[in-house]
DRENZA-754957 format. One line per 8 residues: their letters; for each residue x, y, z of C-alpha. Coordinates in steps of 0.5 Angstrom, whole numbers, plus 500, padded with zeros to 3 digits. Layout:
<sites>
a	X Y Z; ...
</sites>
This chain:
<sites>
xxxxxxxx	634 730 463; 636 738 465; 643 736 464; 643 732 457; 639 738 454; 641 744 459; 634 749 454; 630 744 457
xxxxxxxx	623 748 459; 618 743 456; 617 736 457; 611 731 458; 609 725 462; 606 719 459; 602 716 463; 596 710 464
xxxxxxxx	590 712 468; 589 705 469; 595 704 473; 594 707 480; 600 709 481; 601 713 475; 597 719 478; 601 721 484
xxxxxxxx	607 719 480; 605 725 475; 604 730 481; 611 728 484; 614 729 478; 610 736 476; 612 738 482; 619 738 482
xxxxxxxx	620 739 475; 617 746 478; 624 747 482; 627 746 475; 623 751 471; 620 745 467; 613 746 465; 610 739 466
xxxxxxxx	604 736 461; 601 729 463; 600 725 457; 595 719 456; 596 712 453; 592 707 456; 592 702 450; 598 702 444
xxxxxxxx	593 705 438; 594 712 444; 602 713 442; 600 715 434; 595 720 438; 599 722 444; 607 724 440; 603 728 435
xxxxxxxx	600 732 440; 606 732 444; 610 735 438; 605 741 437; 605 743 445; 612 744 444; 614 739 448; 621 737 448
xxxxxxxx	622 731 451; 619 726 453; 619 721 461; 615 715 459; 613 712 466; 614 703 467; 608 700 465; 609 693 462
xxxxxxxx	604 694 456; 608 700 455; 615 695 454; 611 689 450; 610 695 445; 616 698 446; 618 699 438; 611 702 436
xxxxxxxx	613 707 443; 619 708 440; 618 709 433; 612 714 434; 617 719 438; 622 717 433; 617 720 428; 616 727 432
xxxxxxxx	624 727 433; 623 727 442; 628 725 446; 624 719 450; 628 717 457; 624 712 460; 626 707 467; 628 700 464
xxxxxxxx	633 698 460; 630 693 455; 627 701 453; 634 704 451; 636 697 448; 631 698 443; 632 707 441; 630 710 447
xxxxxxxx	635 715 449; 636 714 456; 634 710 462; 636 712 470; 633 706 474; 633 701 479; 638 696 477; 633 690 476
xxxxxxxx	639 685 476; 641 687 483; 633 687 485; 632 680 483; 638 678 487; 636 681 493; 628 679 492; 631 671 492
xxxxxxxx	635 672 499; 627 675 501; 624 668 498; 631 664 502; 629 668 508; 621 666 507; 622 658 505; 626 658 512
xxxxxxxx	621 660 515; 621 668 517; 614 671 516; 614 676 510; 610 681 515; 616 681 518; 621 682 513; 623 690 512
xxxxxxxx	621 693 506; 628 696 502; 629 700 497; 633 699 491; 640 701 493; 644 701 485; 641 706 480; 643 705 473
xxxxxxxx	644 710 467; 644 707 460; 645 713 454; 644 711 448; 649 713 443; 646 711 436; 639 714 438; 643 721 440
xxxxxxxx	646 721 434; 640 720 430; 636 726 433; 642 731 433; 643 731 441; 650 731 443; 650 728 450; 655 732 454
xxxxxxxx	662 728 457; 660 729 464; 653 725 463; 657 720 458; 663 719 465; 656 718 469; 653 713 466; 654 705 467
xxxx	653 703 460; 654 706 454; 650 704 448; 654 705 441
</sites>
């Protein structure tokens, strides 16, 4: 986000206090976003009707982007998600693909397809006898950076070259 928008102060977390994960994930975030001179707000959404309450706010704290954390409600009501940052004219950066397909502006994330291979060799290994508690824990070895042009276009941001040569995929 830093380098896509370089006067970056204010950006707000959305999150779900019901997913337990998303509270630590807050506090990792805000505390290195303070190594960048980024001021960080939590932002709420534990169910669809939230989003209409949620930018809003966002806008009138001066926010000016917006990282929204994986939930899988937060996919299956992606348009609403999207429209509702639409409406309040904020950059949203979430972590999957499907997001950025449909007018999120960017996602930097484990690449999924290469996460359900590797989760087959696992099954492979279990289905011929290895004992899962045996198994190494890995970590997601391919990151992916998907920019999407139209919707940079559409809220006037100009994504720089350098972020454009990074990206593996390029939505125009």
């Amino acid at each position: 986000m830093k380098v896509l928008l370089p006067g970056l102060r204010r950006v707000a977390v959305v999150w779900d206090p019901s997913v337990s994960w998303h509270k630590g994930a807050v506090d990792e975030l805000s505390s290195a976003a303070r190594s960048l001179s980024l001021d960080v707000k939590a932002s709420r959404a534990g169910r669809p009707e939230d989003f209409a309450v949620a930018f809003p706010a966002m806008r009138q704290a001066r926010i000016q982007a917006a990282y929204v954390l994986e939930r899988a409600f937060f996919v299956a009501d992606r348009r609403t998600l999207i429209e509702c940052a639409f409406e309040v004219h904020l950059p949203m950066i979430y972590g999957e693909k499907a997001m950025v397909e449909e007018g999120a502006l960017m996602s930097y994330a484990a690449n999924f397809d290469d996460i359900w291979r590797r989760s087959a060799r696992y099954v492979d290994r279990i289905l011929k006898g290895a004992r899962p508690a045996e198994l190494p824990i890995e970590q997601p070895t391919q990151l992916e950076l998907i920019v999407n042009l139209k919707t940079a276009n559409a809220l006037g941001i100009t994504i720089p070259e350098s972020l454009l040569l990074r990206a593996d995929e390029v939505i125009r």
